[in-house]
N, C-alpha and C positions, 0 to 999 in steps of 0.2 A: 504494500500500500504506500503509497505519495501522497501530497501534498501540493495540489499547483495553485499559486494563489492568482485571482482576478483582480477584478477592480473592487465589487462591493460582495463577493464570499469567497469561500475558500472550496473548490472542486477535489472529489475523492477521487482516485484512480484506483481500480482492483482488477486483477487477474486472473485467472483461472486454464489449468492445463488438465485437458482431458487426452485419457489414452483411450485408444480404440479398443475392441475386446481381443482382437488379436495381440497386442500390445507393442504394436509394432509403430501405429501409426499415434502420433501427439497434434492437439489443435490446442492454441492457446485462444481464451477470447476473455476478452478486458471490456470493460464498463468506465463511464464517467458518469460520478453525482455527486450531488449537493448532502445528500443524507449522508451521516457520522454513521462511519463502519467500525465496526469492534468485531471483537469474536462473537458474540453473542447470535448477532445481525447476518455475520457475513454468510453463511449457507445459505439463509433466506435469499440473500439479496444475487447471488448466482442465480440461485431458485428460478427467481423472478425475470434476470435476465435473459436466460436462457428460453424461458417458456413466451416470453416477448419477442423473439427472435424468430420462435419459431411461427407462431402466431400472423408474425408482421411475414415470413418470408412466404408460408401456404396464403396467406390471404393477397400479397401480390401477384405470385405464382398463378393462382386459381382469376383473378382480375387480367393477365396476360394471355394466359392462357387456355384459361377454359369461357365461362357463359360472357363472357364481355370483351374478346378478343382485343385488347389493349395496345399489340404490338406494333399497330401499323399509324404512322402520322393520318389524321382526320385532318388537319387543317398545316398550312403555313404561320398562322397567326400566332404568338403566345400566348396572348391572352383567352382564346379559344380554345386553345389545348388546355391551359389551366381552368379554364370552366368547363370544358368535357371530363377531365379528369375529377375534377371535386365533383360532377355529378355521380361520376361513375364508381366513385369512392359512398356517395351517399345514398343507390340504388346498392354497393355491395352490403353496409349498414344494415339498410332496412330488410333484405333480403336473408341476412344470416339471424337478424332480429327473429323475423316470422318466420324462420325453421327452427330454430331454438325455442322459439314459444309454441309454436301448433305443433304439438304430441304425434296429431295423425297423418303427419307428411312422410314423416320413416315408416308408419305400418303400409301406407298406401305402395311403396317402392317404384315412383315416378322420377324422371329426369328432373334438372335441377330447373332447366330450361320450360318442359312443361311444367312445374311449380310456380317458375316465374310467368308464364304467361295466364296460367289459370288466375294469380294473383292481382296480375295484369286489371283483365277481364271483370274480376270484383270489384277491381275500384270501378268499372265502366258503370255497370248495373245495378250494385248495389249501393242503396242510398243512408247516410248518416240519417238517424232518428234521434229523438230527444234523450230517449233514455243513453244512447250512446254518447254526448254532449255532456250529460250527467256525470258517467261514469270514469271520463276523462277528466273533468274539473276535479270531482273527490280524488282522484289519484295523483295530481299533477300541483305541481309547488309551481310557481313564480316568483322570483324575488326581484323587484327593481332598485337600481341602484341611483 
C-alpha cells in the first residue's frame, strides 16, 4: 500500500496478485481510493474490486456484443455518439432492471432480444392507471436541493 497525495485528499493504492490454478500463470491488479485500507478492510475491498471488474467488463462485453451491437461508429459527430451511447447505457439499465425483477422471464427461457421487444411492445399498449401513479409515489423519495 502507498500513499499518493493530491490536492485536497490523500489516494490509496493497493495491489493484489493472483495465481492461476495451474500456478503457472500470475495477474497483478491494483485499485485507486479514497477509502483508508487497513487489514481489516482490505479483502473486502479486492472483494469488491474484483466483482466491479467483472460486472463492468460482461456488461460492456454483452453492450458490444450481443442485443445492442455497439461496435460499429453510428454517426461522425461526438456528441451523437455520446448520446447514442448514454442511451444505450440507459436501455442496458432498464433492461437488466426488469430481468432481475420479473421472476418469470428465466422460467419462460426466451431470447434476451424477444424479452426486449415483448417489453418493447408493453410500453406501446399498455396504459399507466392510477393505482400504478400510486404505487410509484409511496415507493419513490425525492429530495430537492
Amino acid at each position: 500500500m502507498e500513499e499518493v497525495a493530491g490536492k485536497e485528499e490523500i489516494m490509496n493504492v493497493f495491489e493484489y496478485e493472483y495465481e492461476g490454478k495451474d500456478k503457472k500463470q500470475k495477474t497483478t491488479f491494483r485499485w485507486i481510493t479514497n477509502l483508508e485500507i487497513n487489514k481489516r478492510n482490505l479483502e473486502e475491498l479486492i472483494q469488491a474490486g474484483r466483482w466491479r471488474w467483472k460486472i463492468e467488463n460482461e456488461g460492456f462485453n454483452n453492450q458490444k456484443n450481443g442485443l445492442y451491437r455497439i461496435e460499429h461508429l453510428n454517426s461522425r459527430n461526438s456528441n451523437a455518439m455520446k448520446n447514442h451511447y448514454l442511451i444505450t447505457q440507459i436501455a442496458d439499465i432498464l433492461m437488466q432492471l426488469y430481468l432481475a425483477w420479473n421472476p418469470y422471464v428465466k422460467e419462460l427461457k426466451q431470447t434476451i432480444k424477444n424479452t426486449s421487444s415483448k417489453l418493447l411492445e408493453s410500453f406501446r399498449r399498455l396504459k399507466i392507471t392510477e393505482e400504478d401513479v400510486s404505487y410509484i409515489l409511496r415507493y419513490t423519495t425525492i429530495y430537492l436541493e
